[in-house]
C-alpha positions as CSV (number, residue, x, y, z in Angstrom):
1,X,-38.4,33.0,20.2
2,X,-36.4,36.2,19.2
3,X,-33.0,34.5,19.3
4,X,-31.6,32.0,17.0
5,X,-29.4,30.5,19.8
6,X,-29.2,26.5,19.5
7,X,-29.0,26.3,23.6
8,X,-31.9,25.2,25.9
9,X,-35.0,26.7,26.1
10,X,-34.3,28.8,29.0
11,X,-30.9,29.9,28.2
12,X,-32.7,31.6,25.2
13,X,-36.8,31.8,25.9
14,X,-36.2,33.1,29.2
15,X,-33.9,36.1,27.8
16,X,-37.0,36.9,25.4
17,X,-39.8,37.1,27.4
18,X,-37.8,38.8,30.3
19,X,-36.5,41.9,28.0
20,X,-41.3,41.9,26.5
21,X,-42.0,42.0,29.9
22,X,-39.5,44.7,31.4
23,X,-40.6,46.7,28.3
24,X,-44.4,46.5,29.4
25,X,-43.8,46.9,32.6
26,X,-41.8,50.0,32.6
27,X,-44.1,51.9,30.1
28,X,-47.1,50.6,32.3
29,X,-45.3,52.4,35.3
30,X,-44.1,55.5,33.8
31,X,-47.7,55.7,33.0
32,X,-49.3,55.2,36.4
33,X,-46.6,57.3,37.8
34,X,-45.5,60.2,35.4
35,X,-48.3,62.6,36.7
36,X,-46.6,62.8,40.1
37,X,-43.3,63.9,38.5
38,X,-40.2,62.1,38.9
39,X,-37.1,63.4,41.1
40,X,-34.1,61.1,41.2
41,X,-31.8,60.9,43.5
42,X,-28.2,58.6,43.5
43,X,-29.0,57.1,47.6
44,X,-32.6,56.0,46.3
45,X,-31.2,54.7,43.3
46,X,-28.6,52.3,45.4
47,X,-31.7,51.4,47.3
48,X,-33.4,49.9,44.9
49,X,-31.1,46.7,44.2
50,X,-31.6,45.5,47.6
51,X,-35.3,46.3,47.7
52,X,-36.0,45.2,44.2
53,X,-33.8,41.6,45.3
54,X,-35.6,41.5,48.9
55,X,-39.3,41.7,47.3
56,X,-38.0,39.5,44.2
57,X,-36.6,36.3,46.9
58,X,-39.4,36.8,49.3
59,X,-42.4,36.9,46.5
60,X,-41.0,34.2,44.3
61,X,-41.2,32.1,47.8
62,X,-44.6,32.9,48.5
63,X,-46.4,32.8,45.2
64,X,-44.1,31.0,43.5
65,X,-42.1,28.1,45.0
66,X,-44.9,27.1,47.5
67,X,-47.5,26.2,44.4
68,X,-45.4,24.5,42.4
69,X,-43.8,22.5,45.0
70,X,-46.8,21.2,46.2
71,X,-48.3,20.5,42.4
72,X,-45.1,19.0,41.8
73,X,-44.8,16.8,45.6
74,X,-48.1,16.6,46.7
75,X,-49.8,14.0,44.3
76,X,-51.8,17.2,42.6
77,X,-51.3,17.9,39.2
78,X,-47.9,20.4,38.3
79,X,-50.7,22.5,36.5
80,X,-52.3,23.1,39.5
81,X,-49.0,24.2,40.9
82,X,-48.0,26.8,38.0
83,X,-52.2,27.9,37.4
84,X,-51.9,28.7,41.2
85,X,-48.8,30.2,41.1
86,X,-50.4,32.5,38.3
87,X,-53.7,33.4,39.5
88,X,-52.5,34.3,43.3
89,X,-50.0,36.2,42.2
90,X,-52.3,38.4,39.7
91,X,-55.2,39.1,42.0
92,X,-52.8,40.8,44.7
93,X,-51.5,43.2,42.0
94,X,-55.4,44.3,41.8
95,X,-54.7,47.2,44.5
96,X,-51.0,46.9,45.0
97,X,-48.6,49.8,44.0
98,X,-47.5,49.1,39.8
99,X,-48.3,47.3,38.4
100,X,-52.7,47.7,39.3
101,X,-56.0,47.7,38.2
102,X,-57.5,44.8,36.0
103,X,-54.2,45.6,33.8
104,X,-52.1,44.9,36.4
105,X,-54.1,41.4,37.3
106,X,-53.5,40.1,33.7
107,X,-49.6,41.5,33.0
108,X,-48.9,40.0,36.6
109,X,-50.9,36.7,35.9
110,X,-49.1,36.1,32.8
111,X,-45.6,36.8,34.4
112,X,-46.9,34.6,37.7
113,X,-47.3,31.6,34.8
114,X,-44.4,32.1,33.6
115,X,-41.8,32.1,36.6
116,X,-44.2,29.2,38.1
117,X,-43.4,27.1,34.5
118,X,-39.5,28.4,34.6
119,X,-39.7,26.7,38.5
120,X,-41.6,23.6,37.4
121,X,-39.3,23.2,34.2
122,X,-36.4,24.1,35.3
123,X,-36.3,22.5,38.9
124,X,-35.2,25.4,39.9
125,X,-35.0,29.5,40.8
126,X,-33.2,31.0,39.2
127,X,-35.0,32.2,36.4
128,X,-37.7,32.9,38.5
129,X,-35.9,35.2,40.8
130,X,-33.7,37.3,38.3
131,X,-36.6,38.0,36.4
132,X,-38.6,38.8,38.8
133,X,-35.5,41.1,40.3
134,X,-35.0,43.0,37.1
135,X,-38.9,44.1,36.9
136,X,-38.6,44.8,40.3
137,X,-35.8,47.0,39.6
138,X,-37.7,48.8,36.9
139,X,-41.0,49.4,38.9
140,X,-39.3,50.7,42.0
141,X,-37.5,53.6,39.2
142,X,-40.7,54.7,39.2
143,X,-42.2,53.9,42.5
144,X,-39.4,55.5,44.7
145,X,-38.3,58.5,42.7
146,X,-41.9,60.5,42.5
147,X,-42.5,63.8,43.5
148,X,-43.6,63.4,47.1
């Protein structure tokens, strides 16, 4: 996509689409969180990473793996796996923290399609799960260091 890399497609595609969506997503929640102020702090910081990793392992398990292991094992189609994967994933960002809203549905879908192809594709998690980590890591900036 942006890279001119002759490696595999998710050595280079992956890469891409990670750095468009850690972009949207970190505008979207300075948005729905800049009105509350910000107030950083270096122990809140540190606990991010291991947040941002927990939620990251555990979601990709839930919305991700599950789906796409049983369109891939279950005689169903892998589409059903990955469309699954995608539309359960968006509709529980409708009222979660950041991102929410009908926004938050569709920015989420589209990353929920995306990991659930990079499982199917790949065979694997990897993708999945650091991508998913570094948004995490972005969204809980914002999330954990508002004015309370």
């Amino acid at each position: 996509m942006l890279t001119n890399k002759k490696e595999g497609k998710w050595e280079t595609d992956a890469w891409d689409i990670a750095i468009i969506m850690i972009i949207l997503i970190g505008v979207f929640s300075y948005f729905q969180t800049y009105s509350l102020g910000f107030n950083f702090s270096l122990i809140t910081i540190l606990m991010v990473f291991p947040i941002a990793a927990s939620n990251a392992f555990i979601e990709e398990i839930i919305f991700r793996l599950s789906y796409v292991t049983m369109g891939d094992n279950e005689a169903l189609s892998p589409l059903y796996g990955i469309l699954m994967g995608s539309i359960v994933f968006g509709f529980i960002h409708y009222s979660g923290a950041v991102p929410n809203g009908l926004f938050g549905v569709l920015l989420s879908a589209y990353l929920g399609y995306f990991l659930s192809k990079s499982i199917y594709e790949t065979k694997g998690f990897y993708w999945a799960f650091f991508i998913h980590f570094l948004l995490d890591v972005v969204i809980l900036m914002f999330i954990l260091h508002v004015n309370m």
